[in-house]
Every structure is written in structure tokens, then in C-alpha cells.
C-alpha positions as CSV (number, residue, x, y, z in Angstrom):
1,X,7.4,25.5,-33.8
2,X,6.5,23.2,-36.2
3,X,9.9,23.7,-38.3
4,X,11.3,22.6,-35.4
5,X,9.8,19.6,-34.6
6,X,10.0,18.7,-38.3
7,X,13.9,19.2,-38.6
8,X,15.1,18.1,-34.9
9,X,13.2,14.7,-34.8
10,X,16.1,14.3,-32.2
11,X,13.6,15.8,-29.8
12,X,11.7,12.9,-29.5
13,X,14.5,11.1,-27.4
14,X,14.0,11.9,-24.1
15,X,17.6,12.8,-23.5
16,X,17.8,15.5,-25.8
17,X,14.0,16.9,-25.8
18,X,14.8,19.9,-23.6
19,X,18.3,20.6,-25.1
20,X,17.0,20.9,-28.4
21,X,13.4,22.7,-27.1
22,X,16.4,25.4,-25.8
23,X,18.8,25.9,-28.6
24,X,16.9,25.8,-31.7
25,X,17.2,29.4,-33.3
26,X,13.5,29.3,-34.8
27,X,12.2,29.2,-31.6
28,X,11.3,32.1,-29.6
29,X,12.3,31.9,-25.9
30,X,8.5,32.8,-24.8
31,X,7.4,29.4,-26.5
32,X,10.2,26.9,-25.8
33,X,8.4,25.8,-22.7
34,X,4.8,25.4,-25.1
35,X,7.1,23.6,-27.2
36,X,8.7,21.2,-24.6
37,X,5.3,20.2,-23.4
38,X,4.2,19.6,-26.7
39,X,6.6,17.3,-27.7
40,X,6.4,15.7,-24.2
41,X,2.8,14.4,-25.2
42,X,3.7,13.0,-28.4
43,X,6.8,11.1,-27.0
44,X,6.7,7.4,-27.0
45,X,6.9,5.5,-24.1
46,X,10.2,4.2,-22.3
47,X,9.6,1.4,-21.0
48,X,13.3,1.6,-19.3
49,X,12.3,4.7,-17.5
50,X,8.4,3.4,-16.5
51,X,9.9,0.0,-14.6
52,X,13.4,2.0,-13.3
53,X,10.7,4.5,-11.7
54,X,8.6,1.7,-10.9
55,X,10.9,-0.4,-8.8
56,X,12.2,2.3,-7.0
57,X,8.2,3.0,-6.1
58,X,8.4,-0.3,-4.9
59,X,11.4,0.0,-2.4
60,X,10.0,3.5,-1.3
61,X,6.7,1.7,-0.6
62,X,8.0,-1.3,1.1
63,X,10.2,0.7,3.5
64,X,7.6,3.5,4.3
65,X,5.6,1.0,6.4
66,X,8.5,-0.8,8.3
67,X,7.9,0.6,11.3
68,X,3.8,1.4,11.7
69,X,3.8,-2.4,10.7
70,X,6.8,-3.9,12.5
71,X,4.4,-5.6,14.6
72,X,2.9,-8.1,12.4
73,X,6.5,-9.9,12.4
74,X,8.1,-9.3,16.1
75,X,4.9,-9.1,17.6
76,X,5.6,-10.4,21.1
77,X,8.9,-9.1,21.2
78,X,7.7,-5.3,20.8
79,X,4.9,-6.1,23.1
80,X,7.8,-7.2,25.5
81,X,10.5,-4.6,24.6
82,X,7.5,-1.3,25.0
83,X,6.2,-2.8,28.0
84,X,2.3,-2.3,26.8
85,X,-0.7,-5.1,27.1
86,X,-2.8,-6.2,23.9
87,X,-5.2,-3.6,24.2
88,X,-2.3,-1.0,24.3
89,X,-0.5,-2.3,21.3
90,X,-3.7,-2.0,19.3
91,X,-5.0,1.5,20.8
92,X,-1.7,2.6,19.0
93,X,-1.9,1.1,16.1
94,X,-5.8,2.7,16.7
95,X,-3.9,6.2,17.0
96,X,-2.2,5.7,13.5
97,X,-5.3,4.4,12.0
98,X,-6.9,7.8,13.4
99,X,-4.4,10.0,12.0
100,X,-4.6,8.5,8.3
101,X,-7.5,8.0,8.0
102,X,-8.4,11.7,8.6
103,X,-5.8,12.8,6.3
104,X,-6.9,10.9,3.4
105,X,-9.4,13.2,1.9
106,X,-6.3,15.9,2.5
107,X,-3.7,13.8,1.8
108,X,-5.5,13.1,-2.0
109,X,-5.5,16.8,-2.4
110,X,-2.1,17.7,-2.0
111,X,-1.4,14.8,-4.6
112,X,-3.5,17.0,-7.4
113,X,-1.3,19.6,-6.5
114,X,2.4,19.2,-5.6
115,X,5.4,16.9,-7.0
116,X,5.2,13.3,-6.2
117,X,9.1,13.6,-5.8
118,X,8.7,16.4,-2.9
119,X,6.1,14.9,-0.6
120,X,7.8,10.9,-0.9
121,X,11.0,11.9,-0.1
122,X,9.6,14.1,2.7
123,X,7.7,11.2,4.0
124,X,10.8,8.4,3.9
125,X,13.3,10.6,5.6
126,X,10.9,12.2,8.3
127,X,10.2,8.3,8.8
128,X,13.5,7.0,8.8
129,X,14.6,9.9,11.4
130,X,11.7,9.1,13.2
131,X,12.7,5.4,13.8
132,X,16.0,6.4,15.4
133,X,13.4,7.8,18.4
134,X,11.6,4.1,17.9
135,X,14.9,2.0,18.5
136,X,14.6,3.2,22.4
137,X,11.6,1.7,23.4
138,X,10.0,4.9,24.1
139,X,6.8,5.1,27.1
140,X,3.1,3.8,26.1
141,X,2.3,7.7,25.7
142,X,5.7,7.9,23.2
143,X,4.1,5.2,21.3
144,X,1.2,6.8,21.2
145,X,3.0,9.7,19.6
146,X,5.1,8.0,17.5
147,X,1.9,6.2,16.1
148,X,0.3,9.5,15.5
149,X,3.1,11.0,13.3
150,X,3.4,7.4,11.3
151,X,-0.3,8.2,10.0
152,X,0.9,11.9,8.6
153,X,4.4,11.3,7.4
154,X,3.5,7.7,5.6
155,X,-0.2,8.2,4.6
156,X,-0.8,12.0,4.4
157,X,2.6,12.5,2.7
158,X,2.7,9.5,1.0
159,X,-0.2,7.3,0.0
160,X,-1.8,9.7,-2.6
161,X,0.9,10.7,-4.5
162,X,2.4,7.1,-4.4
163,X,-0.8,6.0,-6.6
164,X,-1.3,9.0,-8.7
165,X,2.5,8.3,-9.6
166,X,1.7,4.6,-10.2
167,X,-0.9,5.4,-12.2
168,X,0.7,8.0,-14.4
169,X,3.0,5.0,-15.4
170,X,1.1,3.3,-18.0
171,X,-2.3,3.5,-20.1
172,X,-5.5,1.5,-18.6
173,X,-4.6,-1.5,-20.3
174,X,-1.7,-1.8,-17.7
175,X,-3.2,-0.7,-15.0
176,X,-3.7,-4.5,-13.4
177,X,-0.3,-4.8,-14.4
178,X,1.7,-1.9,-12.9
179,X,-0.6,-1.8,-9.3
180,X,0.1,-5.4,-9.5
181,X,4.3,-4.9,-9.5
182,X,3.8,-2.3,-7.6
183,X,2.4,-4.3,-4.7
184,X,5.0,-7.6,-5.7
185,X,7.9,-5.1,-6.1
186,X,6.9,-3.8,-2.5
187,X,6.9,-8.0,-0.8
188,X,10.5,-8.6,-2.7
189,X,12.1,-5.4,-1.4
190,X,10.3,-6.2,2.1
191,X,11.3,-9.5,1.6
192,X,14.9,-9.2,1.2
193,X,15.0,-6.2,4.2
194,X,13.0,-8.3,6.3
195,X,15.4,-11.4,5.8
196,X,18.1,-9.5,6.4
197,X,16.8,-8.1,9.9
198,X,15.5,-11.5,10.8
199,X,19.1,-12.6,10.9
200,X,20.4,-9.6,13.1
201,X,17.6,-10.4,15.0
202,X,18.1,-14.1,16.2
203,X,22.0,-13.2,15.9
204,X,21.5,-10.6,19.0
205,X,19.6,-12.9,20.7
206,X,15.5,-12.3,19.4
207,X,14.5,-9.9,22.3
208,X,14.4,-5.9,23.0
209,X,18.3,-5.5,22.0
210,X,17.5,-7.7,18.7
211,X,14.8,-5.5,17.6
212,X,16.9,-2.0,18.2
213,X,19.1,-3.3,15.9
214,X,16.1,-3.6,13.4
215,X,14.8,-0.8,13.8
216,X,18.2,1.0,13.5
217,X,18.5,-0.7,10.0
218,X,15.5,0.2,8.8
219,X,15.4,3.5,10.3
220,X,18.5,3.8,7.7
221,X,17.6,2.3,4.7
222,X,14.1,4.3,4.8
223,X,16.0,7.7,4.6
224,X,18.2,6.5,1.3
225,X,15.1,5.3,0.1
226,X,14.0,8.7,0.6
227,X,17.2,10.2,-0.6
228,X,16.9,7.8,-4.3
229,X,12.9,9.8,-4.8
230,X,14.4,13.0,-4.5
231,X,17.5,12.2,-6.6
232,X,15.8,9.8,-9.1
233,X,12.4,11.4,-9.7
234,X,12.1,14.6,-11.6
235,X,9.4,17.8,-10.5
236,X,6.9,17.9,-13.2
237,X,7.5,20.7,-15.3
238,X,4.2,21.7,-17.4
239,X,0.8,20.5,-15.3
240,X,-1.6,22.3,-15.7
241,X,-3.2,24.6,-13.5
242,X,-5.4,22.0,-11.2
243,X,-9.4,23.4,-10.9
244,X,-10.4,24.0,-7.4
245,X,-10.4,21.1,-4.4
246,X,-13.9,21.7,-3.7
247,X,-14.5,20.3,-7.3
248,X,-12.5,17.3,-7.0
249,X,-14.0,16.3,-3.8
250,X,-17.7,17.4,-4.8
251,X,-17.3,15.2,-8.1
252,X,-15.4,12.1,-6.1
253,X,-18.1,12.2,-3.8
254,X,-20.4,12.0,-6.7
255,X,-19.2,8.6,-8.1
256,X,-21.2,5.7,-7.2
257,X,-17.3,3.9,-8.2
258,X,-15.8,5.9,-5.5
259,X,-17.8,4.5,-2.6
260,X,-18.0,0.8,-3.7
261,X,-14.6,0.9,-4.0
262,X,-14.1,2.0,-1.0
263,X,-15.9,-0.4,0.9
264,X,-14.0,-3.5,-1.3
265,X,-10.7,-1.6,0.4
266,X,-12.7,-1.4,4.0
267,X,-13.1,-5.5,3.7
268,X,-9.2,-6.2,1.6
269,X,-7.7,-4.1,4.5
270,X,-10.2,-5.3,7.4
271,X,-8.4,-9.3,6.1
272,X,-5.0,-7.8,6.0
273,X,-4.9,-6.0,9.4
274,X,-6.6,-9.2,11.2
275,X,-4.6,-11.6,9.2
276,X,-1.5,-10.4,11.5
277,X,-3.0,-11.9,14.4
278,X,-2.4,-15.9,13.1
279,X,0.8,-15.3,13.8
280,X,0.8,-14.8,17.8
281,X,-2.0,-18.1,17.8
282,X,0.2,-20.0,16.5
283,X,3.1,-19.1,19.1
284,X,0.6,-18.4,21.8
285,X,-1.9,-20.6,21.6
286,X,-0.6,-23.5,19.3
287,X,2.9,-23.6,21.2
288,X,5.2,-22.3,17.9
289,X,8.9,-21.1,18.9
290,X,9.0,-16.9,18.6
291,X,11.8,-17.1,15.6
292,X,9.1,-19.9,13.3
293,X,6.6,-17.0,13.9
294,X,8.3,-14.1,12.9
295,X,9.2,-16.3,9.9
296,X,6.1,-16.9,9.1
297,X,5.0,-13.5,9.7
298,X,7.8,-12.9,7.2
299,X,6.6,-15.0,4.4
300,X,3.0,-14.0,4.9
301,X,3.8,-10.3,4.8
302,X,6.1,-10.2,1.8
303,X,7.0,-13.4,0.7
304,X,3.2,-13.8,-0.8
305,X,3.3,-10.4,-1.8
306,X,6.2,-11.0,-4.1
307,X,4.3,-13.4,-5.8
308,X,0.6,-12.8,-5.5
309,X,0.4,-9.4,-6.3
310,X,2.1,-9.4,-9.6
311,X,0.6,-12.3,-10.8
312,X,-3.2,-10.9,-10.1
313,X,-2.2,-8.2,-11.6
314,X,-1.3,-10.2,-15.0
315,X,-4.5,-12.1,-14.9
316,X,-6.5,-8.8,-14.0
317,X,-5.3,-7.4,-17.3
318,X,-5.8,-10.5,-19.1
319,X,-9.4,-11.0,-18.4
320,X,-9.8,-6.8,-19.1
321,X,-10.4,-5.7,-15.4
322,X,-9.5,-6.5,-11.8
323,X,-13.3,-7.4,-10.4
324,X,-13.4,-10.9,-11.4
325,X,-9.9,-11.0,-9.8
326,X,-10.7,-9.5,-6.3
327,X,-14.0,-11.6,-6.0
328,X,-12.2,-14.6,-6.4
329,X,-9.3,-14.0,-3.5
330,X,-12.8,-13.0,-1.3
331,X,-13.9,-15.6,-2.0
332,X,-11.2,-17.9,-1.2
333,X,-10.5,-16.3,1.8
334,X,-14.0,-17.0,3.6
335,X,-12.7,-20.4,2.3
336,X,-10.0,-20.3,4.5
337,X,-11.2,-18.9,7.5
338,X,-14.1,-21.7,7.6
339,X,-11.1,-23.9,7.8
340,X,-9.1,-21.9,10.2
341,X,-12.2,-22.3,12.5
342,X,-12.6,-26.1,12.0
343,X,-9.1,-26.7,12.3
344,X,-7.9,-27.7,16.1
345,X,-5.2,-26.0,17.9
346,X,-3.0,-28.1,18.7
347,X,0.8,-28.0,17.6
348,X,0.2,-31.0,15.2
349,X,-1.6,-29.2,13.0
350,X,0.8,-26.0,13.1
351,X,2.0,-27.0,9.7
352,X,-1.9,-27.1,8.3
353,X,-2.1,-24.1,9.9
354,X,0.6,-22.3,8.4
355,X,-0.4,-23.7,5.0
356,X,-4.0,-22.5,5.4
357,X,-2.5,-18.4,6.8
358,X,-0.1,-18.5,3.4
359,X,-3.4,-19.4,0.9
360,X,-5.3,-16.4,2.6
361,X,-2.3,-13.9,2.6
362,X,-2.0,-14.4,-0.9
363,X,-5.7,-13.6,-1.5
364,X,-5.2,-10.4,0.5
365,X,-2.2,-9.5,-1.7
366,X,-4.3,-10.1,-4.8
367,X,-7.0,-7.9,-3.3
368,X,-3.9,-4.9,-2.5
369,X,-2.6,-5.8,-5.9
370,X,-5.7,-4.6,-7.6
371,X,-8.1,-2.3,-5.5
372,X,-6.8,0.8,-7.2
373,X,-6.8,-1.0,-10.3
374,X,-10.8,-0.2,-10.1
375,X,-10.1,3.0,-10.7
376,X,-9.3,2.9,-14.4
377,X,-11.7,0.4,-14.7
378,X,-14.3,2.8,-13.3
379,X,-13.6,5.6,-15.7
380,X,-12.2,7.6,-12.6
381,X,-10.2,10.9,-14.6
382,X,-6.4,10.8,-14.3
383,X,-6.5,14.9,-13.4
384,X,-8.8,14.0,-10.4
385,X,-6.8,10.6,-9.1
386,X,-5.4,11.8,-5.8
387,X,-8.3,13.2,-5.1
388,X,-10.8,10.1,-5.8
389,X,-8.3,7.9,-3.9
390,X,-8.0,9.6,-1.0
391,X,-12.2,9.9,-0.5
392,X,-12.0,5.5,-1.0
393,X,-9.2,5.2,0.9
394,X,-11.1,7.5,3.6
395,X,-13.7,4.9,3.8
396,X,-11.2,1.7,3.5
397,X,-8.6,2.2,6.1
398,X,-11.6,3.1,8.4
399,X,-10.7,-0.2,9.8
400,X,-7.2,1.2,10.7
401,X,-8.7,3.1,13.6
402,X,-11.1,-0.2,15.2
403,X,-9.8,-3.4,14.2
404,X,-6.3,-3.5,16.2
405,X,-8.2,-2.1,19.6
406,X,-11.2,-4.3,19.0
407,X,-8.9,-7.5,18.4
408,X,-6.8,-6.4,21.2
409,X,-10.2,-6.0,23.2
410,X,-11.2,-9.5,22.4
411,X,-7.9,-11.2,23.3
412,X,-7.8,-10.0,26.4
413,X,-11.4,-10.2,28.0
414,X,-11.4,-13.7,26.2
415,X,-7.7,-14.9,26.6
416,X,-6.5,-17.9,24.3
417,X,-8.6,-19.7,21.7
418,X,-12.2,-18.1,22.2
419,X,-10.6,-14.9,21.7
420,X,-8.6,-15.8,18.5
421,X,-12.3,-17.8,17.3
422,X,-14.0,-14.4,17.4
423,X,-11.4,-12.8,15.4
424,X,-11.8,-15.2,12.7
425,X,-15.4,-15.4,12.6
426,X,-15.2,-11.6,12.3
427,X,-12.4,-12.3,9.1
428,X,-14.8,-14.6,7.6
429,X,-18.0,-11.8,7.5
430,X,-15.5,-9.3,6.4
431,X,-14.7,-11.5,3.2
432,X,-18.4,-12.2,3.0
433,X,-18.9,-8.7,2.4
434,X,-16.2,-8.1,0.4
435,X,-17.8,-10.5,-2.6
436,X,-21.4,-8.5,-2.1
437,X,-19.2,-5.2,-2.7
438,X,-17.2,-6.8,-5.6
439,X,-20.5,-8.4,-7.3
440,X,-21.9,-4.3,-6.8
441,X,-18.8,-2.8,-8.6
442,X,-19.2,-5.4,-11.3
443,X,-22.7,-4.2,-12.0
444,X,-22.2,-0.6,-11.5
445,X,-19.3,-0.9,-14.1
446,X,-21.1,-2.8,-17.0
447,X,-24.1,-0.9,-16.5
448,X,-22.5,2.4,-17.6
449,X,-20.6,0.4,-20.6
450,X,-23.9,-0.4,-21.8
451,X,-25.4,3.3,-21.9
452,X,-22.1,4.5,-23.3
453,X,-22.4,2.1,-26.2
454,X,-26.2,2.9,-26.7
């Protein structure tokens, strides 16, 4: 083995590794495949490989979500088109929440077990097949349904192993960096898709037929999303054997990390989900047109994310660790929904308005861009990844299941502005919390720095 290594240094190119692991004559066959591996961890990085992978993680994660999401852009058009009352439309976005968030914990184990490649493409073309269903407006009980199977085919299939993979990208100097595209990558593919549909929308006329055409689109370009994982992405050849679930999840549960994270993911996503209501106050409430609020929506939901994410991610890395990062954007946030409350709504002040919803959605992107950044900051093991994330992200997409049926709740017992004044009184003690559980991780952190140095 090591006359090999020494006389085929053509190995270490990752385009003739195996060839040469199989044909060298000094080699028994029984240790080719100890040899392989070998060689494997010695290899250099590619960084043409790492970003390749990486930007097609970022179209499969920006197209995963088009449909479970699709409201936060054509809100009042599905609401119209599915026939269903505030309260419905969040009881099933409440279903979806329900689903995931009980097959987190699952969801992480399967990720410390099988291929990345087999269970994304599974979830992007069960997803895309499902949208074809989508595009005819089924009954309130369809949605319901429909809802149900979003939370297992784009969080139990995929949310897991789209991390671990992320993760297994880069060493934990570049972990602010790579979660950070990741989440960027993600607003410029959804960007240019949701451009793109925006246009087919207002060119058949911005109501139900409009948004069948959408979600025929999407419905397609999810499944050759799918398709490029299966093709692009390769079955990892020489894990080893994983140690029992029981294990993972006793030693995740374990970590003080795992919990606090968590919660800083409960308040990120608690700002995210609510966030999607500014954009039917502005058309209902401060008198916006439909097609300025599904822009909006548009540029809040990717457009920010394009550029937010990325660049948190940069200064994450720069000042050695993502806390400092996510306190900040909670802070700034609370900032903003102070202002959100003093700010009058009248259609004067829609453009204050808007500037005020774009300042917090790029907050909540540099939040997404680096909650599982934590994790390498934390210490949290590589082999026990999936795992770890899906006990936090248990605990963090808890709001999934309340938030949509509770703001729906309050909109309609409270109709107009009192209803949308709760909802951002209730974003501005979510960001409140959010520094307390930020300032908690910082401590927890440096404290076990300090007894590892002593």
C-alpha cells in the first residue's frame, strides 16, 4: 500500500484516485477499498468541486420550499384561489409545522445514516410531483393534506442531510462562510425563479389562473432540481459504521449548545414566519396594489437573502464565530419592530414601511445565514451532525406548528390594524429573547474554551 501511494502520486487527483486504487498490481484486491479511503483523507481540497456542490445545494434548497411557502408572496391570491379564511390558511401551514417538527429528531437520524444524494432527490421530485396536485386548488381538507406531506418530503427527507452535507463542505473556519452561501445561494436562485413567475403571474392576469401557472413551473423545476442531486452528487463510499441512534440522541440531548441553539432558531424562525404577514398590511390595511406586495414579498424573501446571508456569513468568520453576528440582527430587529409600531398606517408612509420590512428581513437572513454555524462553534462532532440538528431544530421550528394559526387567530377576531399591532408586539418579544439566548450561547461557549485551555 504504501509502494503505491509513493509511486502513483497520480492518486491524489481526484479524477484518477479510484482508477489507480483499482489497477495498481501491488495491491491486493481485499485492500483497494482500505486504500481508496486512505488516500481519500489525505486529498486536498477542491475548491471547484466544494462551490459546484454548494450551488447546486443552493438551488435544491431554494426550490424545496416553493410551495409550503408560496404564501408569503401570493398571499391573497391563494387565500382567494383555495377558498379558505385566515385562520384556515394558517391551521395548514399549522399542519406542516406539525409534521416537521415531529420528524426532526427522525429526520436527523436518517441523515447519520443514509446518502445525502438519496434522501434530497427523493424529497425534490416527490415535491415537485406533488405540486402538479397543488396547481388545482384542491378542498381546505386537500390542503390540509397537502400541508402534511410538505413537512415529510421537504423537512424529514431533506433538512438534515441538507446541513450535514453543508457542513461536510469545509473545515470550521468556513463554517460562517459556507452556511452563509448556502442561505444567499438559496435567495438568488429563489430570486431569479420567483422573478420569473412574478411575470407569468401578472401576464395571466394575477388571480387563481396566474398562480396555476406558478405552481406548474415550480412544480417542474423542483423535480430537475431533484434530478441534478441524484446525477451530480456521488453515494459516499467508505463511512464508517455509525454507533447506535439511541447514542446520538442521548449525547445531543446532553449538550447544554444543543438546547440554546435551539431556542436562538425558535426566535430567528418565530421573525421569519411572522415577518410574512407585513406584506398583506401593507395591501390590506395600508391600501398597496396586490402585484407591489408580491414584489415586496419577493424582495424580502430572497432578494435580502441574496445578499444578507452571505455577507453575515463573511463577517461571522471574520470575527471567529457567528454569536456576535446573530445578536446584532436581534437586535436590530426589535429595532425595527419599535418602529413598525410607531409608524402610522396610512399609504403615505408605505414607502417607510417597506424600507423598515427590508432592514428586518435582512436581519432574519443573517440569523438563517448562521444558526447552524453555532454548531462548529459549539464543538458539536461532525459524526453526530444530523443528529444534533434535528434535536435544535425540534425545538426551533416549534413555532411552525402555532405561529401561522395564532396570527391567523388574531387577524380575524381583531380585523385590521389592532390585529396586525399584536402581531408585531409579539415579533418584537420574540427578538427580545432571541439576544437573552444569543448572550447565553456566548457564555456557554467561552466558558468551555477557558477549561479546555486550563
Amino acid at each position: 500500500m504504501n509502494w503505491c501511494v509513493a509511486n502513483h502520486p497520480d492518486v491524489f487527483a481526484a479524477h484518477l484516485m479510484k482508477w489507480s486504487c483499482q489497477r495498481c498490481p501491488k495491491v491486493r484486491r481485499s485492500s483497494r477499498n482500505k486504500l481508496c479511503n486512505q488516500i481519500r483523507r489525505v486529498m486536498p481540497d477542491r475548491p471547484r468541486s466544494k462551490w459546484l456542490l454548494l450551488t447546486l445545494l443552493c438551488f435544491a434548497g431554494a426550490m424545496v420550499y416553493t410551495f409550503p411557502f408560496l404564501r408569503y408572496s401570493y398571499y391573497d391570491t391563494m387565500k382567494e384561489a383555495l377558498g379558505v379564511s385566515h385562520t384556515q390558511m394558517g391551521l395548514m401551514q399549522a399542519v406542516n409545522g406539525v409534521a416537521a417538527t415531529v420528524g426532526y429528531i427522525p429526520g436527523g437520524w436518517l441523515a447519520d445514516r443514509y446518502s445525502p444524494r438519496k434522501l434530497l432527490a427523493t424529497s425534490l421530485i416527490a415535491t415537485g410531483l406533488s405540486g402538479f396536485y397543488f396547481s388545482t386548488f384542491p378542498s381546505y381538507v386537500g390542503g390540509l393534506i397537502l400541508y402534511g406531506f410538505w413537512g415529510v418530503s421537504t423537512l424529514i427527507l431533506f433538512w438534515a442531510p441538507f446541513i450535514k452535507a453543508t457542513r461536510n463542505l469545509g473545515p470550521d473556519s468556513e463554517q460562517g462562510r459556507l452556511f452563509g452561501f448556502l442561505e444567499g445561494g438559496r435567495g438568488v436562485w429563489g430570486f431569479l425563479i420567483g422573478m420569473i413567475t412574478l411575470l407569468v403571474f401578472q401576464k395571466m392576469g394575477e388571480g387563481p389562473e396566474g398562480l396555476m401557472w406558478v405552481i406548474n413551473i415550480s412544480a417542474v423545476v423542483t423535480i430537475a432540481a431533484g434530478l441534478s442531486i441524484w446525477i451530480v452528487f456521488e453515494d459516499p463510499a467508505y463511512d464508517e459504521k455509525p454507533e447506535s441512534a439511541l447514542k446520538y440522541f442521548r449525547g445531543a440531548l446532553k449538550t447544554p449548545q444543543v438546547w440554546i441553539i435551539g431556542l436562538i432558531i425558535f426566535c430567528g424562525y418565530g421573525l421569519f414566519a411572522s415577518q410574512s404577514y407585513i406584506t398583506p398590511y401593507m395591501t390590506g390595511v395600508m391600501g398597496a396594489v396586490v402585484s407591489y406586495g408580491v414584489l415586496m414579498g419577493i424582495l424580502r424573501t430572497y432578494g435580502t437573502q441574496a445578499i444578507s446571508a452571505p455577507l453575515s456569513g463573511m463577517i461571522a468568520d471574520k470575527l471567529g464565530g457567528p454569536t456576535i453576528v446573530i445578536g446584532t440582527a436581534f437586535l436590530i430587529s426589535a429595532l425595527c419592530m419599535v418602529l413598525l409600531l410607531m409608524v402610522p398606517a396610512e399609504a403615505h408612509n408605505l414607502l417607510i414601511v417597506s424600507n423598515i420590512m427590508i432592514v428586518l428581513a435582512l436581519c432574519v437572513f443573517a440569523l438563517r445565514g448562521n444558526f447552524y454555524a453555532t454548531f462548529a462553534e459549539s464543538q458539536i462532532p461532525v459524526r453526530t451532525m444530523g443528529t444534533a440538528v434535528g434535536v435544535a431544530s425540534f425545538i426551533g421550528y416549534l413555532p411552525e406548528g402555532f405561529t401561522y394559526p395564532l396570527i391567523g387567530y388574531w387577524l380575524d377576531s381583531h380585523p385590521g390594524l389592532p390585529g396586525y399591532q399584536i402581531t408585531f408586539s409579539y415579533m418584537l418579544a420574540t427578538s427580545i429573547v432571541g439576544i437573552v439566548a444569543t448572550l447565553l450561547l456566548w457564555r456557554v461557549n467561552r466558558d468551555n474554551r477557558l477549561v479546555a485551555r486550563s
